[in-house]
C-alpha positions in Angstrom: -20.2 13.5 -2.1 -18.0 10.7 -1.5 -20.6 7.9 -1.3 -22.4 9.6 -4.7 -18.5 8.8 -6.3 -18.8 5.7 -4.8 -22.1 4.6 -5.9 -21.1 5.9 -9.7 -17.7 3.9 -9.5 -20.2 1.2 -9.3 -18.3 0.1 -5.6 -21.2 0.9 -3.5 -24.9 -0.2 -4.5 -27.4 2.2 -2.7 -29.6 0.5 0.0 -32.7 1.9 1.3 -31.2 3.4 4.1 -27.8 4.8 3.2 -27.3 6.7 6.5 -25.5 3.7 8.6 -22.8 3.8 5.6 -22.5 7.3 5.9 -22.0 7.5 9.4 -19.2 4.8 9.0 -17.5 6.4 5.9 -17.4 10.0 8.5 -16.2 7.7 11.3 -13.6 6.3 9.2 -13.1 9.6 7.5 -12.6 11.3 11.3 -10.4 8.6 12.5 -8.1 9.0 9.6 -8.2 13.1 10.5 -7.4 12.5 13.8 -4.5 10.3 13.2 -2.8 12.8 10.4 -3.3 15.5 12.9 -1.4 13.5 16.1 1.4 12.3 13.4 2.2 16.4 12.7 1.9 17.0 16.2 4.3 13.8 16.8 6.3 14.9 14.2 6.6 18.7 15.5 7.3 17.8 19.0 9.9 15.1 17.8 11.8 17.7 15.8 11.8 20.4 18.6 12.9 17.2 21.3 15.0 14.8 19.2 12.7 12.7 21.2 11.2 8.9 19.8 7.7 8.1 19.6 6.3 5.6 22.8 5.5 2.6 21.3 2.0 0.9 22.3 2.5 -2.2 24.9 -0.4 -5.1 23.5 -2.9 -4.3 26.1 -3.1 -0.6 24.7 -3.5 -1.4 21.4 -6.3 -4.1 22.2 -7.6 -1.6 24.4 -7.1 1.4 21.5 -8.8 -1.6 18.6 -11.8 -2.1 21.2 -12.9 1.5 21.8 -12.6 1.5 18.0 -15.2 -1.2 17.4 -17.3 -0.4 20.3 -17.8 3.2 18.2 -18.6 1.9 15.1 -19.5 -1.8 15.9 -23.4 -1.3 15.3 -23.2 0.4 12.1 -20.7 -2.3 10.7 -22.9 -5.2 11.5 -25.9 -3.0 9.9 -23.5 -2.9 6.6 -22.5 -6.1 6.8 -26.8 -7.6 6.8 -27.6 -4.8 3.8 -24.2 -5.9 1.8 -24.0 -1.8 0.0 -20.6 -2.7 -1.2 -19.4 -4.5 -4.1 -15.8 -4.0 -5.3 -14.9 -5.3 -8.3 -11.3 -7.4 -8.9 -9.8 -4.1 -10.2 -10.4 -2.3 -6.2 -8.9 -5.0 -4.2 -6.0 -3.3 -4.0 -7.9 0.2 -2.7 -9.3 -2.7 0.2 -5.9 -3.8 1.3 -4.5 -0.2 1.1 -6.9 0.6 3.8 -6.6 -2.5 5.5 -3.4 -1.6 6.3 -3.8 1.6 8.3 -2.9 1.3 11.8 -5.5 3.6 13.4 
């Protein structure tokens, strides 16, 4: 349902095989799930403690990026060969919104 909007928003261009972008866009679409369900739990267990949120040292969020990529890493390189996406001027801003998403 999503990629159909997509395609008809004219931001994705359908390739023959439309299956590596749809297992990114549920990757992506998972990861953001999993984080808004560990912010409500944060959030819960802060306002039942008064208790702060442990900060990531470097190493753990290079380690945290690298499982990332190692996930998805294959599919991306497939969408990055086939090129499905084209975003017009008007969308850059939809790109730097999700850009900016610290997973």
């Amino acid at each position: 349902m999503v990629l159909q909007a997509m395609v008809q928003m004219g931001v994705l261009v359908p390739t023959g095989d439309m299956t590596v972008v749809r297992r990114t866009a549920q990757f992506f679409l998972n990861s953001f799930q999993e984080c808004l369900t560990a912010q409500r739990k944060e959030r819960e267990m802060a306002t039942a403690e008064l208790g702060f949120k442990k900060q990531l040292t470097k190493e753990e969020k290079f380690e945290k990026r690298k499982q990332r990529l190692a996930a998805i890493g294959e599919d991306l390189l497939a969408i990055a060969a086939d090129q499905p996406f084209r975003f017009p001027a008007t969308f850059t801003f939809v790109v730097r919104a999700f850009s900016g998403f610290n997973v």
